[in-house]
C-alpha positions in Angstrom: 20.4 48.4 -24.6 23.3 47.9 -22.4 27.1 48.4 -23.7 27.8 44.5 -23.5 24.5 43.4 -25.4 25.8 45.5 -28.0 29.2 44.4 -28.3 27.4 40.5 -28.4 25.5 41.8 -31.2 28.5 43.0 -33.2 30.1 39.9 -32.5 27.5 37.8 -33.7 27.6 40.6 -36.7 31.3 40.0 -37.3 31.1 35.9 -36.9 34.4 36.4 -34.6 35.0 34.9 -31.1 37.9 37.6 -30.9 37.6 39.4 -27.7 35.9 42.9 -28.8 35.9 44.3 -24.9 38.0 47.3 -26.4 34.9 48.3 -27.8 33.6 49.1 -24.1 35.7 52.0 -24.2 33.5 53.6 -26.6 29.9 55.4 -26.2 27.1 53.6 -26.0 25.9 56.1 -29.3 29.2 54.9 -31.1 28.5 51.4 -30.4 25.0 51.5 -31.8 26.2 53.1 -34.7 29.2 50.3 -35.5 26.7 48.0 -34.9 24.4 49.4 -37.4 26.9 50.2 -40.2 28.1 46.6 -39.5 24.3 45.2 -40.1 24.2 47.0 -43.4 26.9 46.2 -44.5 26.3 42.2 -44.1 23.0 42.5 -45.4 23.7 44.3 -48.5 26.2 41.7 -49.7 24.0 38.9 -49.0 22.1 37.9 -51.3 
């Protein structure tokens, strides 16, 4: 998965239309893993 997908994703994640390009500075690896914490984090507290 490309860099910007990612970032899309943790968008979508965060519910934001902030502008997360900063994020593009970081690894792809460091993405994936925001992106995952992020997911856990929303779906443990919905319920």
């Amino acid at each position: 998965m490309v860099k910007e997908k990612i970032i899309e994703i943790i968008q979508r994640l965060l519910i934001t239309d902030a502008d997360l390009n900063f994020l593009s500075t970081l690894k792809k690896t460091e993405l994936e893993t925001l992106a995952a914490c992020i997911r856990d984090r929303v779906d443990g507290t919905q319920e």
